[in-house]
N, CA and C atoms of all chains as a GROMACS GRO file, in nm:
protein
  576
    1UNK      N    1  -1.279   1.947   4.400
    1UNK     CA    2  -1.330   1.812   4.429
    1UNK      C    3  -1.452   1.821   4.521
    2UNK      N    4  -1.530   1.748   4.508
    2UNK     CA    5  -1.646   1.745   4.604
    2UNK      C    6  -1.630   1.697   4.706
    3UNK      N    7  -1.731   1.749   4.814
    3UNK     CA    8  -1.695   1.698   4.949
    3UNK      C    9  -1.818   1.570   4.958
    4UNK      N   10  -1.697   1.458   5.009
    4UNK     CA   11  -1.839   1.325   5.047
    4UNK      C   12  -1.796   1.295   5.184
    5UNK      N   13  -1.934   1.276   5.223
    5UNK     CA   14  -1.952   1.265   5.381
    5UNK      C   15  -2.064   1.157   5.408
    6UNK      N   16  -2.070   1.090   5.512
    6UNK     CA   17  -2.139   0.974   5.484
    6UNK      C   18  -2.186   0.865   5.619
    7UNK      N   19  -2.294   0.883   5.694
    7UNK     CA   20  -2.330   0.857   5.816
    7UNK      C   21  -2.348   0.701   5.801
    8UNK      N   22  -2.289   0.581   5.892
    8UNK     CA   23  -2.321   0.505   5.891
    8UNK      C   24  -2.362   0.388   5.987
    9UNK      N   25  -2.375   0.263   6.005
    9UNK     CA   26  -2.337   0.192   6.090
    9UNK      C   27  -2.291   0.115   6.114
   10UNK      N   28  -2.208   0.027   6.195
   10UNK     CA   29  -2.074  -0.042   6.213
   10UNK      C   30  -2.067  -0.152   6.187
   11UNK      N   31  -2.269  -0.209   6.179
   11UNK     CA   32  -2.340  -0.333   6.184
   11UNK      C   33  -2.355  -0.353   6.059
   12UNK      N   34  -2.355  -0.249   5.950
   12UNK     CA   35  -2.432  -0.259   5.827
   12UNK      C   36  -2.356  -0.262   5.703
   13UNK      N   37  -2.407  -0.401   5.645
   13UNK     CA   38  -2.312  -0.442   5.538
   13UNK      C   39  -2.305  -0.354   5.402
   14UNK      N   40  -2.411  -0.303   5.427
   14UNK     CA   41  -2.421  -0.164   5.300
   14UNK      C   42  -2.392  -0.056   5.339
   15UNK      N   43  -2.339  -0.025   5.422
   15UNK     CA   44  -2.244   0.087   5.454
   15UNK      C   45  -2.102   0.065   5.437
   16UNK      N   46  -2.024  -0.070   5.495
   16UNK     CA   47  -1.886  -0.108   5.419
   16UNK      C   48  -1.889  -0.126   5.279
   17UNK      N   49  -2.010  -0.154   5.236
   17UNK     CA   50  -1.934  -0.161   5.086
   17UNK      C   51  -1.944  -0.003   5.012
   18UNK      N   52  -2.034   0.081   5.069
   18UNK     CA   53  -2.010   0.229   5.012
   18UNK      C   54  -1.890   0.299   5.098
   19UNK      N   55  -1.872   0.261   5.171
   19UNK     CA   56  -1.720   0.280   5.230
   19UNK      C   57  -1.626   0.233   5.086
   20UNK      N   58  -1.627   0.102   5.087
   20UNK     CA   59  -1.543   0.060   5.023
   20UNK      C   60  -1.514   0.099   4.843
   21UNK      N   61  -1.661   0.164   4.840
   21UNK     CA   62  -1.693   0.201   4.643
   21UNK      C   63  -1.589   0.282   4.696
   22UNK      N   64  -1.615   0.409   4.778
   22UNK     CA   65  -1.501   0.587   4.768
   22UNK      C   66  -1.362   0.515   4.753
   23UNK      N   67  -1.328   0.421   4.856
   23UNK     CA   68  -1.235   0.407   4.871
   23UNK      C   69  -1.141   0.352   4.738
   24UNK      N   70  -1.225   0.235   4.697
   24UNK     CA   71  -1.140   0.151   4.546
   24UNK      C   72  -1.108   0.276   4.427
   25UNK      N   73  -1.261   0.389   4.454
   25UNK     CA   74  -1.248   0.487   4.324
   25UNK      C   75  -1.160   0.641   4.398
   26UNK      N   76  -1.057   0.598   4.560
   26UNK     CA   77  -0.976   0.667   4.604
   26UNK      C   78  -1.071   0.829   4.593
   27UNK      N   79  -1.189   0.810   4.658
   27UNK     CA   80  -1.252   0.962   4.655
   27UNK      C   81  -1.244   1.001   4.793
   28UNK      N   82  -1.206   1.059   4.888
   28UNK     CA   83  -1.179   1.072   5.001
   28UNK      C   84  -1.343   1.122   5.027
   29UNK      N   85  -1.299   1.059   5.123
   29UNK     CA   86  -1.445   1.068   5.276
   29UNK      C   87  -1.438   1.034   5.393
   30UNK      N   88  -1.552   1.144   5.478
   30UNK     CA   89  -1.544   1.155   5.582
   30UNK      C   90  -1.649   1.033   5.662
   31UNK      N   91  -1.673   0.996   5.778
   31UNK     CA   92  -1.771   0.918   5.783
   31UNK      C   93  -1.753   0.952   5.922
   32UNK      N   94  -1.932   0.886   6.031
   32UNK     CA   95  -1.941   0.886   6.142
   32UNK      C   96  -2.052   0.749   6.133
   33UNK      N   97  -1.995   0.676   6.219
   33UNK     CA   98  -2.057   0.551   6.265
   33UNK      C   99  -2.151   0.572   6.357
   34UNK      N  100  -2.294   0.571   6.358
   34UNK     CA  101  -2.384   0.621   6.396
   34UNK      C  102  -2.373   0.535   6.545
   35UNK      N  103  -2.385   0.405   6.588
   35UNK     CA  104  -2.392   0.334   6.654
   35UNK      C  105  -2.316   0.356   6.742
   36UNK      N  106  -2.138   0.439   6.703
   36UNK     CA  107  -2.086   0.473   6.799
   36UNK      C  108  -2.049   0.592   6.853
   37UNK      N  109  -2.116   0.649   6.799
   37UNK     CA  110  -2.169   0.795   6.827
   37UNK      C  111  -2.234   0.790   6.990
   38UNK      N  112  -2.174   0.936   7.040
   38UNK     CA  113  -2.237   0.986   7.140
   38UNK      C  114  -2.359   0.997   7.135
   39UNK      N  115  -2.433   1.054   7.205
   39UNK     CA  116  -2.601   1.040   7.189
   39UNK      C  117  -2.635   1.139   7.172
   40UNK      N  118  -2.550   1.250   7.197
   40UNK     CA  119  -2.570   1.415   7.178
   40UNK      C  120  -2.580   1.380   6.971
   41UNK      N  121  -2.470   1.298   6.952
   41UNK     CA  122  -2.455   1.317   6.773
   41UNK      C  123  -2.547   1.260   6.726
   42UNK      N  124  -2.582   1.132   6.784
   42UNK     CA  125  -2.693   0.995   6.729
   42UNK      C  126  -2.848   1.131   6.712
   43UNK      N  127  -2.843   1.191   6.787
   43UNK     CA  128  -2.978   1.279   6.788
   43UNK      C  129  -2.946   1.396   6.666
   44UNK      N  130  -2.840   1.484   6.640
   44UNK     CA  131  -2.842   1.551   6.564
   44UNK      C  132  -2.847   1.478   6.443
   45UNK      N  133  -2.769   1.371   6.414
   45UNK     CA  134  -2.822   1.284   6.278
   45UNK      C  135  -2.892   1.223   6.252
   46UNK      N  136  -3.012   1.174   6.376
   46UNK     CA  137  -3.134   1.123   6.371
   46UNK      C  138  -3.262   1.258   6.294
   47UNK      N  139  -3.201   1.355   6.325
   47UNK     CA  140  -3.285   1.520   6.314
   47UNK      C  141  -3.240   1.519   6.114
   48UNK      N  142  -3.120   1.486   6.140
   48UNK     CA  143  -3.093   1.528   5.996
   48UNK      C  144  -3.157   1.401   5.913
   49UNK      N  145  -3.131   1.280   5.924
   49UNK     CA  146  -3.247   1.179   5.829
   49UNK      C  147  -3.349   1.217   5.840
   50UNK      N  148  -3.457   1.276   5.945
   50UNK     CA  149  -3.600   1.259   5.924
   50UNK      C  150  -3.616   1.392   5.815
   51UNK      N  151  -3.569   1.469   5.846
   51UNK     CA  152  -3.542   1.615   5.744
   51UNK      C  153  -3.529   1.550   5.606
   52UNK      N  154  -3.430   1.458   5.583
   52UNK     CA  155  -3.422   1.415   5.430
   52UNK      C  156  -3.534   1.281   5.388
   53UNK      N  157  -3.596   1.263   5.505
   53UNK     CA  158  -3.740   1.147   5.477
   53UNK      C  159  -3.623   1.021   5.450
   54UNK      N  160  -3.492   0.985   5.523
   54UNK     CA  161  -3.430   0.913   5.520
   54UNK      C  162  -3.489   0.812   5.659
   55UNK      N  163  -3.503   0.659   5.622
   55UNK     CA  164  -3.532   0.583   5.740
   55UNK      C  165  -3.391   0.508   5.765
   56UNK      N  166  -3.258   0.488   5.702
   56UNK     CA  167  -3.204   0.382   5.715
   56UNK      C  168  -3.024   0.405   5.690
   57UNK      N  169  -2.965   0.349   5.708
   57UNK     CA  170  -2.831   0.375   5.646
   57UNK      C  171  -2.779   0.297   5.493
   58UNK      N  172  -2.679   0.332   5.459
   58UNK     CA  173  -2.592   0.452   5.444
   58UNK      C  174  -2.662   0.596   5.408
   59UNK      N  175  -2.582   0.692   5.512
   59UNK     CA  176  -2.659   0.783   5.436
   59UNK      C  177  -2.535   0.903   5.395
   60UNK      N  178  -2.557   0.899   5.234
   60UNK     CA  179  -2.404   0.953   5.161
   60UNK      C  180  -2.499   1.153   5.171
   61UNK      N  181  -2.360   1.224   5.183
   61UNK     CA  182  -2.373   1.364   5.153
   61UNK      C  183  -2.283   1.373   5.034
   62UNK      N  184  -2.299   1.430   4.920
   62UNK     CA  185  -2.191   1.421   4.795
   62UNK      C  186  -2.234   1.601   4.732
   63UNK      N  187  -2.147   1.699   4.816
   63UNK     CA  188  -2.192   1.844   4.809
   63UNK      C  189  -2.331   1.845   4.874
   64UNK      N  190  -2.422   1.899   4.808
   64UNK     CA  191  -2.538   1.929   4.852
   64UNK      C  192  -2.635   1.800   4.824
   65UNK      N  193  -2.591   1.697   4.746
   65UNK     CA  194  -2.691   1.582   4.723
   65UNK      C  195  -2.677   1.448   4.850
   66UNK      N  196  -2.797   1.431   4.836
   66UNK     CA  197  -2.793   1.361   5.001
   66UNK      C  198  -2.865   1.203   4.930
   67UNK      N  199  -2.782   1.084   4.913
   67UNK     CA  200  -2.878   0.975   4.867
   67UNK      C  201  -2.840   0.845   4.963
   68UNK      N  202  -2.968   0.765   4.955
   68UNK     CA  203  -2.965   0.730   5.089
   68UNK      C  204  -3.026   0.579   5.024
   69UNK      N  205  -2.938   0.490   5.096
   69UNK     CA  206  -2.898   0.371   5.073
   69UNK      C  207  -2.742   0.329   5.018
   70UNK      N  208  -2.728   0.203   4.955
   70UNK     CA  209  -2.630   0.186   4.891
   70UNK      C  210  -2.668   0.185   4.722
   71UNK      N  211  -2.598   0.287   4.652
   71UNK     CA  212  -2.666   0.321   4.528
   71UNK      C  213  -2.530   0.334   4.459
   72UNK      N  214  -2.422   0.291   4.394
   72UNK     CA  215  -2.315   0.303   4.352
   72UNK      C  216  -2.328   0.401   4.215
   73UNK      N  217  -2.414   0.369   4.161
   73UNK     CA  218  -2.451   0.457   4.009
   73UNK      C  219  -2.472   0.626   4.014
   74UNK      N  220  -2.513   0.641   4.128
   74UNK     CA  221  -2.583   0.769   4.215
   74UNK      C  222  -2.489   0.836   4.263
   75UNK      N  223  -2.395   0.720   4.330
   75UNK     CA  224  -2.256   0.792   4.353
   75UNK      C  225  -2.177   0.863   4.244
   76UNK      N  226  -2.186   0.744   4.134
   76UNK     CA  227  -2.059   0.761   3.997
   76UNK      C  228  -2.141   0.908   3.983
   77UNK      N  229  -2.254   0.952   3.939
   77UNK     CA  230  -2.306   1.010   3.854
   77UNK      C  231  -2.279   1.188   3.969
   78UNK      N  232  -2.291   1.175   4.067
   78UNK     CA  233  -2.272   1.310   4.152
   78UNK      C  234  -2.136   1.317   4.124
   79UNK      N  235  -2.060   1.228   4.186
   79UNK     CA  236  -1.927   1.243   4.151
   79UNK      C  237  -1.858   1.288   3.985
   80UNK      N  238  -1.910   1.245   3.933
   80UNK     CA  239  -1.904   1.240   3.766
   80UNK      C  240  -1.804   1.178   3.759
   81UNK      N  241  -1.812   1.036   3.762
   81UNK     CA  242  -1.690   0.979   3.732
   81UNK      C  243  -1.762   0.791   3.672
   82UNK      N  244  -2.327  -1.680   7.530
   82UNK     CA  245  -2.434  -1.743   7.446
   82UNK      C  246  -2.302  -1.810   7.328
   83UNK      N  247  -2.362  -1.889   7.273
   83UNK     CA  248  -2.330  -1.980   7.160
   83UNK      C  249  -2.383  -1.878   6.995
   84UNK      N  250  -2.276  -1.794   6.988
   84UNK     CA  251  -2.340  -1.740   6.833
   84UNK      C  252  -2.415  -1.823   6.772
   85UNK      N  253  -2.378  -1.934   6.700
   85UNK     CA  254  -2.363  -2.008   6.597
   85UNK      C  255  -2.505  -2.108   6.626
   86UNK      N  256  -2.538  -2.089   6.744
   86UNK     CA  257  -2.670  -2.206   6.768
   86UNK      C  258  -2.765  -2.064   6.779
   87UNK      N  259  -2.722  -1.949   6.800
   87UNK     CA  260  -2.854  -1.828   6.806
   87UNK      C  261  -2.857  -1.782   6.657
   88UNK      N  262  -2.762  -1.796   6.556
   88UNK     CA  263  -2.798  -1.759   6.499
   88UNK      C  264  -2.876  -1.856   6.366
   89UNK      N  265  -2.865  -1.995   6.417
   89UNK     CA  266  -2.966  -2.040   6.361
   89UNK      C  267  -3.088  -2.055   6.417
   90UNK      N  268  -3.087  -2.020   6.531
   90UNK     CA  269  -3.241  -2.048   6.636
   90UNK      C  270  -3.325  -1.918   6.539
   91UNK      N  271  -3.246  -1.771   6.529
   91UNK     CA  272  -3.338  -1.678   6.457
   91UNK      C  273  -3.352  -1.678   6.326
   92UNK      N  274  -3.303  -1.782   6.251
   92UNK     CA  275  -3.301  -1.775   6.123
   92UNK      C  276  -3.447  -1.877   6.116
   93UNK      N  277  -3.457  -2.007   6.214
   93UNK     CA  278  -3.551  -2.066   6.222
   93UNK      C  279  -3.689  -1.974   6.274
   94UNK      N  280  -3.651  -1.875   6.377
   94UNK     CA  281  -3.770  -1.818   6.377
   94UNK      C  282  -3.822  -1.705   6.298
   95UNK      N  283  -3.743  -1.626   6.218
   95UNK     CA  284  -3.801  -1.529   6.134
   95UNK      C  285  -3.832  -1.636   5.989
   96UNK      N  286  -3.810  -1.720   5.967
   96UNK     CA  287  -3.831  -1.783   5.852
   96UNK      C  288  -4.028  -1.838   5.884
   97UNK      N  289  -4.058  -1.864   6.052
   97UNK     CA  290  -4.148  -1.920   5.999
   97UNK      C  291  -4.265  -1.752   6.015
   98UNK      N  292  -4.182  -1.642   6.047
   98UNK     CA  293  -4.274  -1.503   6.010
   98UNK      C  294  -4.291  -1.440   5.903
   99UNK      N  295  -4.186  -1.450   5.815
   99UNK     CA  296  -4.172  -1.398   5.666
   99UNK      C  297  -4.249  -1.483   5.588
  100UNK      N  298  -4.222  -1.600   5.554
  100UNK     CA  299  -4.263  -1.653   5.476
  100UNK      C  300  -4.475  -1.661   5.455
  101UNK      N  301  -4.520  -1.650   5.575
  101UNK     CA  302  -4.655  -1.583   5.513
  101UNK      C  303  -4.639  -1.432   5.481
  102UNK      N  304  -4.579  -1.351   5.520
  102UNK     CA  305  -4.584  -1.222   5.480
  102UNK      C  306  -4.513  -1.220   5.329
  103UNK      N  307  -4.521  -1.334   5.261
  103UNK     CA  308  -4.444  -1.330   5.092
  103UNK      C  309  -4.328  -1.304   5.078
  104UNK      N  310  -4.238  -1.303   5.184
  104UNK     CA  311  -4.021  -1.304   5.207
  104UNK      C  312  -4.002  -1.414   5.215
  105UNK      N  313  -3.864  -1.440   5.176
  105UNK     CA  314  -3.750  -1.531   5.199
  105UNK      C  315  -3.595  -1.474   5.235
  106UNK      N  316  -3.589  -1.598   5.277
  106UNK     CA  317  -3.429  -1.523   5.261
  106UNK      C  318  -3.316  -1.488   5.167
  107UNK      N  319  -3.269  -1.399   5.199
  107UNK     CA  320  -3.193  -1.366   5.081
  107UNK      C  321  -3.109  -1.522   5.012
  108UNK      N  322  -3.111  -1.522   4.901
  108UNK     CA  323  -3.071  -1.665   4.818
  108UNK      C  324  -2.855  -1.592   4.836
  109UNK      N  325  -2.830  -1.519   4.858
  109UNK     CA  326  -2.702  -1.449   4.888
  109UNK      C  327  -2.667  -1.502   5.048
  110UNK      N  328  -2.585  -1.636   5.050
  110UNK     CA  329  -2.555  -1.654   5.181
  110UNK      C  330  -2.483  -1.634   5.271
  111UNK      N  331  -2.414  -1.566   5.195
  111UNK     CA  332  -2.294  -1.446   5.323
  111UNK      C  333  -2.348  -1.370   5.355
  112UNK      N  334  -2.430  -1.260   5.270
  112UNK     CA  335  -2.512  -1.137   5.326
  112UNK      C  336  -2.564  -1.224   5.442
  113UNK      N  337  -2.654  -1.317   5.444
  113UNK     CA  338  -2.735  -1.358   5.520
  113UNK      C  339  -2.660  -1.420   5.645
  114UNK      N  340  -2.520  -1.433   5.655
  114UNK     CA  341  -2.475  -1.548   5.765
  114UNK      C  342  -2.445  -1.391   5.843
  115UNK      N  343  -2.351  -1.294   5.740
  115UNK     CA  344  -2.316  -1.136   5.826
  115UNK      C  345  -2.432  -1.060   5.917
  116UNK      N  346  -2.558  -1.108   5.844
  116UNK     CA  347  -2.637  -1.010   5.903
  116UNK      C  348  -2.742  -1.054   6.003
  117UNK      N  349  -2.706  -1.247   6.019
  117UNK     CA  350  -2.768  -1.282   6.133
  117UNK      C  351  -2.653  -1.263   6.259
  118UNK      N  352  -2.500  -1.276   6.232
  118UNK     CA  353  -2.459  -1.228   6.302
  118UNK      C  354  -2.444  -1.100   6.354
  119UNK      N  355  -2.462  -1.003   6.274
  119UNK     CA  356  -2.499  -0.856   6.348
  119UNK      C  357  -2.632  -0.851   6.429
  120UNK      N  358  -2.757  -0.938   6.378
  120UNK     CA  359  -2.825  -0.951   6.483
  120UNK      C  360  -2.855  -1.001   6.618
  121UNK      N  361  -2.756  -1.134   6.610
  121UNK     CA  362  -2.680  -1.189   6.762
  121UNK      C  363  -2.660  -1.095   6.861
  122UNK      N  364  -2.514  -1.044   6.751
  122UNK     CA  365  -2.488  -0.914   6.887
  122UNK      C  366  -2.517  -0.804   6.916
  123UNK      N  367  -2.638  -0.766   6.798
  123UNK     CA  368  -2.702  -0.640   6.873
  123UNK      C  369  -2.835  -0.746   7.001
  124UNK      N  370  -2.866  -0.853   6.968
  124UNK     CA  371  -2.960  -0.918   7.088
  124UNK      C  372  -2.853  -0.893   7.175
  125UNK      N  373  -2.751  -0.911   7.170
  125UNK     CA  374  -2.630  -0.945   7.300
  125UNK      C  375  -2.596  -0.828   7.377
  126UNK      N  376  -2.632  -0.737   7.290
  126UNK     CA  377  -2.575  -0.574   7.347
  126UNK      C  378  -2.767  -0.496   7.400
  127UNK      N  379  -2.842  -0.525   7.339
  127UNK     CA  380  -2.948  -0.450   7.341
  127UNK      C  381  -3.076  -0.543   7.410
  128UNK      N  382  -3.037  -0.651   7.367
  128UNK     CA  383  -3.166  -0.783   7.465
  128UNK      C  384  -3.255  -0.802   7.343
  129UNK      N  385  -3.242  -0.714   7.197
  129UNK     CA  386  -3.344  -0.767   7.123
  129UNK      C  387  -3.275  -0.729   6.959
  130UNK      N  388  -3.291  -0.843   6.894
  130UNK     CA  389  -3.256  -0.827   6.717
  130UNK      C  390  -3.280  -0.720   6.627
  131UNK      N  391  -3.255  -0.588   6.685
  131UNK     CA  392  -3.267  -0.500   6.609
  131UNK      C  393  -3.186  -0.550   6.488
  132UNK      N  394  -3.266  -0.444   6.316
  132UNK     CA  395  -3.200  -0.439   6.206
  132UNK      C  396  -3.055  -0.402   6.226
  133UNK      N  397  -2.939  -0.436   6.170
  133UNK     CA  398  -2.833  -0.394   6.175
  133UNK      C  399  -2.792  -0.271   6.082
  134UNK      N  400  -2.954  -0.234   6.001
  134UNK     CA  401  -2.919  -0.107   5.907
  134UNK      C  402  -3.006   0.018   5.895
  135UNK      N  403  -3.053  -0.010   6.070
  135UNK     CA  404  -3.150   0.106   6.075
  135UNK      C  405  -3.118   0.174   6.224
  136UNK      N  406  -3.124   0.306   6.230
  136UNK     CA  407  -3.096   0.295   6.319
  136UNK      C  408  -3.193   0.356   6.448
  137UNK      N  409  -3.125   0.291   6.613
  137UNK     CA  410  -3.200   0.337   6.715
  137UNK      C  411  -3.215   0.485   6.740
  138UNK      N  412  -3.334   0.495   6.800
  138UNK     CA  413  -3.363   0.630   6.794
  138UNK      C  414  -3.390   0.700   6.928
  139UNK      N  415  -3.370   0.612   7.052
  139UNK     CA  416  -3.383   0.677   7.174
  139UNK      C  417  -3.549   0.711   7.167
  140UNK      N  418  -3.624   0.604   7.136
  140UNK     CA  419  -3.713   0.640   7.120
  140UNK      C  420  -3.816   0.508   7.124
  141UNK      N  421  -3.854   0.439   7.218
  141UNK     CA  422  -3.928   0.367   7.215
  141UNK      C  423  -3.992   0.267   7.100
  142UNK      N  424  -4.118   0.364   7.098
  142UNK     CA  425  -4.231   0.329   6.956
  142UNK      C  426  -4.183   0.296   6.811
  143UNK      N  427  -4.069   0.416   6.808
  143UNK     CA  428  -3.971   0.408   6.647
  143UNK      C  429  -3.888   0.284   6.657
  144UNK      N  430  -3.797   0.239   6.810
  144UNK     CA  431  -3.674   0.145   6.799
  144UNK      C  432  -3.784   0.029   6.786
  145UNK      N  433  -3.918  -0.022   6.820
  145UNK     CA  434  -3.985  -0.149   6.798
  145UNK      C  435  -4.024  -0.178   6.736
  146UNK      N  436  -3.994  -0.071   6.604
  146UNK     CA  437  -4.073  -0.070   6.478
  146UNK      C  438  -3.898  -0.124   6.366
  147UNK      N  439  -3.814  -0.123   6.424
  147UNK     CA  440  -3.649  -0.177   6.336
  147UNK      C  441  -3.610  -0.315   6.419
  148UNK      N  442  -3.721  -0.453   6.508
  148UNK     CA  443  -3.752  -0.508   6.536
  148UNK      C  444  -3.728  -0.613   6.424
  149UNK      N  445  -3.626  -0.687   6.446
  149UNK     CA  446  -3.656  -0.774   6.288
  149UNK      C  447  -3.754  -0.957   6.357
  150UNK      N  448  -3.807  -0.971   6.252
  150UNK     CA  449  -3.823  -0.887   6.126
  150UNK      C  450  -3.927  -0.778   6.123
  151UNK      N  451  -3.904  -0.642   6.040
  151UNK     CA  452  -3.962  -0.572   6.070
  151UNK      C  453  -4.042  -0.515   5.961
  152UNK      N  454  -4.057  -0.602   5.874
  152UNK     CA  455  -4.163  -0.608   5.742
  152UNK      C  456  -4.288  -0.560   5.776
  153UNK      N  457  -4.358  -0.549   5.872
  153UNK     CA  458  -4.512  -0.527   5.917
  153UNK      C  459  -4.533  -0.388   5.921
  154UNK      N  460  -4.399  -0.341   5.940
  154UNK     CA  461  -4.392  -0.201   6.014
  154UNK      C  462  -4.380  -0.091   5.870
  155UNK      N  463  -4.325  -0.172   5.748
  155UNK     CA  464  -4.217  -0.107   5.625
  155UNK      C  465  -4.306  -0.149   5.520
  156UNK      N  466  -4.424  -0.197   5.544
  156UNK     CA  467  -4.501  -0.319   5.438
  156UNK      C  468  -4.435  -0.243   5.310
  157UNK      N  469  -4.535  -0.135   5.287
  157UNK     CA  470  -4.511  -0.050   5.155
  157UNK      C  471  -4.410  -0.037   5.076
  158UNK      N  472  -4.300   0.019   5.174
  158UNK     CA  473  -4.143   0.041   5.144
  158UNK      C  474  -4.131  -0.083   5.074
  159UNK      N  475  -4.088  -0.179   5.159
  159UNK     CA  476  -4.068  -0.315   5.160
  159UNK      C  477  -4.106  -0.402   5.012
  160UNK      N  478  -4.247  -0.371   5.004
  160UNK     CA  479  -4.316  -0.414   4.886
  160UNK      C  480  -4.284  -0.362   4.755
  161UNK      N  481  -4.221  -0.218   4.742
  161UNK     CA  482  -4.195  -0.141   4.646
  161UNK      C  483  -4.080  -0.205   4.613
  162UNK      N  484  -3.967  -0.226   4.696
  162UNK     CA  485  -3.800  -0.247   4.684
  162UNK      C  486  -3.805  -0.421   4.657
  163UNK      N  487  -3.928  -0.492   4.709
  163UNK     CA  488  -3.928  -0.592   4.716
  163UNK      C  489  -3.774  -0.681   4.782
  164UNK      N  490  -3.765  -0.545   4.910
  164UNK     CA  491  -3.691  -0.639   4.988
  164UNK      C  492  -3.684  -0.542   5.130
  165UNK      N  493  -3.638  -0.614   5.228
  165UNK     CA  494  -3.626  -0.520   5.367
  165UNK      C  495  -3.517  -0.457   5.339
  166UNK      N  496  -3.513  -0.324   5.431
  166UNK     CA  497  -3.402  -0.289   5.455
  166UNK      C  498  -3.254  -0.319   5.406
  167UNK      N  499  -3.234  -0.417   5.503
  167UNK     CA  500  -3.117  -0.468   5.520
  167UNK      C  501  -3.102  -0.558   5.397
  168UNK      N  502  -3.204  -0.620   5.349
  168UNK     CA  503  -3.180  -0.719   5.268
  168UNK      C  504  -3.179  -0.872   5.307
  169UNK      N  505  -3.219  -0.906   5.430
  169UNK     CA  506  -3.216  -0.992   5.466
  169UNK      C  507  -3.288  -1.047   5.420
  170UNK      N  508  -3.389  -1.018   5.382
  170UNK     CA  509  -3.512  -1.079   5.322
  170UNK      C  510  -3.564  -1.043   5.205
  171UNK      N  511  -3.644  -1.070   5.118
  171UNK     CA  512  -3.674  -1.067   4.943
  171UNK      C  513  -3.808  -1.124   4.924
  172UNK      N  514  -3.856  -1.035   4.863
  172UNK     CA  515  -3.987  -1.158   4.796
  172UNK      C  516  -3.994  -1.291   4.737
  173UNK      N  517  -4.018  -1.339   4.779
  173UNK     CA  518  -4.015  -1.477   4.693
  173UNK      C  519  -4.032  -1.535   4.575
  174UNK      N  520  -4.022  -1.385   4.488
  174UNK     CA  521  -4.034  -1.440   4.335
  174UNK      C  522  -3.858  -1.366   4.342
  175UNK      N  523  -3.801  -1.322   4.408
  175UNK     CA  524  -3.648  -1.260   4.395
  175UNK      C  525  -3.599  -1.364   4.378
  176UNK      N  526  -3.508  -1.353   4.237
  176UNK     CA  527  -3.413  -1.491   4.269
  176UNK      C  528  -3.271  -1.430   4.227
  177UNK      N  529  -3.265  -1.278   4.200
  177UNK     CA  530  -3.106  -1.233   4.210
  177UNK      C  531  -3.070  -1.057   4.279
  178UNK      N  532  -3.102  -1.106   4.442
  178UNK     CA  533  -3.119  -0.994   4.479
  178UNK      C  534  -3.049  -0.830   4.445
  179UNK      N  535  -2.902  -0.902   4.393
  179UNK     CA  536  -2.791  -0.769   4.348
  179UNK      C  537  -2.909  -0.700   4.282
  180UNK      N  538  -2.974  -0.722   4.158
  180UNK     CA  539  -3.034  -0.630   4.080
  180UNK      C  540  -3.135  -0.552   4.154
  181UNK      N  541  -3.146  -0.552   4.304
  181UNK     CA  542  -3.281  -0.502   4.355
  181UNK      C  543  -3.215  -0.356   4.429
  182UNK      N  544  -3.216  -0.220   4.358
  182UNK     CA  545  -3.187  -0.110   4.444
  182UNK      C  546  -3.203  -0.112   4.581
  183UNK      N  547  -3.077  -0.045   4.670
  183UNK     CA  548  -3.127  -0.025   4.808
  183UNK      C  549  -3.269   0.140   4.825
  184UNK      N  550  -3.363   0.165   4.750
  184UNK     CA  551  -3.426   0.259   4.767
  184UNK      C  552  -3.517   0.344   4.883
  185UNK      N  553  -3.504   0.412   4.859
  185UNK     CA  554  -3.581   0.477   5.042
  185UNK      C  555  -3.685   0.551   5.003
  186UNK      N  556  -3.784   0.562   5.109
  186UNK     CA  557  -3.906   0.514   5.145
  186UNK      C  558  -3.971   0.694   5.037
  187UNK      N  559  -3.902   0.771   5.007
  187UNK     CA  560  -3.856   0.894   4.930
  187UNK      C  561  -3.896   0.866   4.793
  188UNK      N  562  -3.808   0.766   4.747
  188UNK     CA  563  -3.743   0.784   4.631
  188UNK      C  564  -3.869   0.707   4.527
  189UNK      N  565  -3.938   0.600   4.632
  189UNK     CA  566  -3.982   0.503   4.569
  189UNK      C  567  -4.150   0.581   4.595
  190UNK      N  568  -4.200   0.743   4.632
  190UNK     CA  569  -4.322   0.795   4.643
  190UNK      C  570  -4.405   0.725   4.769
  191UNK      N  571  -4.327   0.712   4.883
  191UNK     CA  572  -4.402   0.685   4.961
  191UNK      C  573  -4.405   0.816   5.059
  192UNK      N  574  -4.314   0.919   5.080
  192UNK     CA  575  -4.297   1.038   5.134
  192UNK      C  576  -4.320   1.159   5.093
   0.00000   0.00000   0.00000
């Protein structure tokens, strides 16, 4: 199974609902709420968006594919499902 | 503070900034009631309406640039997706925002 991992924020309505896609299609994931993140983490995942030319949240890891926004199709299609 | 009177005080004031810059508000009025309330209380926690879908960066110049509305800063992005960020806002020929990808600033050849 692939690993999905998925940085978000606590404020942002397109991050609950890609919360909520894994969850309805029961794909387990990990997540860190950026906002309530320490500042030591807020900086290492601030390092890791500018690296992926990411400005914004959600930002999904699905194995090695990194897509950034709320994109449900993008999901199905890494996932293959 | 009174949520409910701030969050129409900013709906009255980004409406009269968007709308020359060619936005409206999202025609989706829950998105829009959720995400003036996330901007309440990030004013309430931070002193100013940051986006609720971008995030701070410990960083001055970058956090005044996720300033909503913060269309001035994203023109391009913005113009490509024909919507902000968050979605709060849409071009004004949008009249069914679901169909509008959340795309990043990447995907759409601006990076």
């Amino acid at each position: 199974m692939k690993k999905v991992s998925m940085y978000a924020l606590s404020t942002c309505p397109w991050c609950r609902k890609t919360k909520k896609f894994f969850a309805d299609h029961k794909i387990p994931f990990t997540f860190i709420d950026y906002d309530l993140a320490d500042e030591a983490t807020q900086r290492r995942i601030s390092q890791e968006m500018d690296a992926a030319g990411a400005t914004g949240f959600p930002f999904v890891q699905i194995d090695d594919e990194v897509i950034v926004g709320y994109q449900p199709d993008r999901y199905s299609s890494a996932l293959g499902i | 503070m009174n949520i409910e009177s701030r969050k129409k005080a900013l709906r009255y004031f980004f409406g009269q900034v968007v709308g020359p810059l060619g936005f409206k508000f999202t025609p989706d009025a829950e998105l829009m009631d959720f995400l003036l309330e996330q901007e309440v209380m990030l004013e309430g926690k931070h002193g100013i309406p940051f986006c609720p879908c971008q995030p701070l960066r410990h960083d001055r110049a970058r956090d005044m640039q996720i300033v909503c509305p913060c269309i001035p800063f994203h023109r391009k992005h913005f113009d490509a997706i024909k919507r902000c960020w968050c979605g709060l806002f849409v071009h004004k020929d949008v009249l069914d925002p679901d169909k509008l990808p959340q795309l990043s600033p990447k995907e759409v050849g601006l990076e």
